[in-house]
C-alpha positions in Angstrom: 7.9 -17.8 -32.2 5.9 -17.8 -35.5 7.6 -14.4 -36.1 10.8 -15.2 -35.6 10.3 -18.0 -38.0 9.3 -15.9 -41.1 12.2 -13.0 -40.1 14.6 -16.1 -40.2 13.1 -17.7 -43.7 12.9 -14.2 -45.3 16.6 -13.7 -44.2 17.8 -16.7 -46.1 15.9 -16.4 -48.9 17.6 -12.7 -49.6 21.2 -14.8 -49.9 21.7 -16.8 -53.4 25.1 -18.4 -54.8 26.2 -16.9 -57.5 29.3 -17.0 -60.1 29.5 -13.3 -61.9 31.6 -11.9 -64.4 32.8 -8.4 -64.1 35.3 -5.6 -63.7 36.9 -5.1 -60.3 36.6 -1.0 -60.3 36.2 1.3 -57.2 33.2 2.7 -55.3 33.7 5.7 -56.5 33.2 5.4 -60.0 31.0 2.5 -59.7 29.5 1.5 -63.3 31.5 4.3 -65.1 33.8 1.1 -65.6 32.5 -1.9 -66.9 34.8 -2.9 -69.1 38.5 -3.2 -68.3 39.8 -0.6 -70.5 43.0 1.2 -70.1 41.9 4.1 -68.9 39.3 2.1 -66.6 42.1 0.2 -65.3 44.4 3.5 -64.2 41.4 5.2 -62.2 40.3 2.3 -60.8 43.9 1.5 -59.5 44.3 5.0 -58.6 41.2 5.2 -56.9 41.3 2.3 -54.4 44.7 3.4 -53.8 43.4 6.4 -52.6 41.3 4.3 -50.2 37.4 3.5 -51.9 36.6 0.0 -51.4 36.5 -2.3 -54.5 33.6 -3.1 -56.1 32.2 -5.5 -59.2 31.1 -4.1 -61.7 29.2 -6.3 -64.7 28.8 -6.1 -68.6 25.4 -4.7 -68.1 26.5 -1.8 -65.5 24.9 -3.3 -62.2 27.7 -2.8 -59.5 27.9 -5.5 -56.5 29.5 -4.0 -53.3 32.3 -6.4 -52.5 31.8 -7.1 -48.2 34.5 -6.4 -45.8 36.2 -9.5 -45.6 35.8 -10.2 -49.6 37.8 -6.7 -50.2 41.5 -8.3 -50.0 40.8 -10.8 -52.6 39.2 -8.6 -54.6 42.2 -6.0 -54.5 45.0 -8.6 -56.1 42.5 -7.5 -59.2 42.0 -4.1 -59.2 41.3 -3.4 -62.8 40.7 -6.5 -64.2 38.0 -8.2 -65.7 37.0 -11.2 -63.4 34.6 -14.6 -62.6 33.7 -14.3 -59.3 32.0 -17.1 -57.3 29.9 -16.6 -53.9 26.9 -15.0 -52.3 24.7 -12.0 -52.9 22.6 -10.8 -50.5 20.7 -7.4 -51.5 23.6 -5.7 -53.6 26.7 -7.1 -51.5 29.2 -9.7 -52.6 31.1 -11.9 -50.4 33.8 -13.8 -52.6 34.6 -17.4 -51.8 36.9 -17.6 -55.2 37.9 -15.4 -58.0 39.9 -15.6 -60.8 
């Protein structure tokens, strides 16, 4: 019991809230976009087209993966510079808003 306790704390400590500012870009590239250039905004377009999941991508280069469920909000915004607010756990975003 005592175990499954700890897992169970550890677990929900992992999870924050967040509200982060970034470029929506493509897995592929990952932080060769962080800013929304023009030229950011064609290959990311391009890329997630093609079929790589969307991903955030901040100022300072760290790159959020945006979860399953998140990626059709995050799509509408392919190429764009964004405020996201939600949760992190470990590297993954799940969107509640974004604009």
């Amino acid at each position: 019991m005592k175990k499954v306790f700890v897992l169970f704390a550890l677990a929900s400590v992992s999870a924050f809230a967040a509200e982060i500012t970034g470029f929506i870009g493509d897995a592929n590239c990952g932080a060769k976009h962080a800013d929304a250039s023009a030229a950011a905004t064609a290959c990311a377009n391009k890329c997630i087209k093609g079929g790589a999941p969307a991903v955030l991508v901040t100022k300072d280069a760290k790159v959020y993966k945006i979860d399953a469920a998140s990626q059709e909000k995050a799509l509408a915004f392919a190429g764009k510079t964004v405020t996201v607010k939600g949760s992190v756990s470990d590297d993954t975003l799940k969107i509640e808003s974004i604009k």
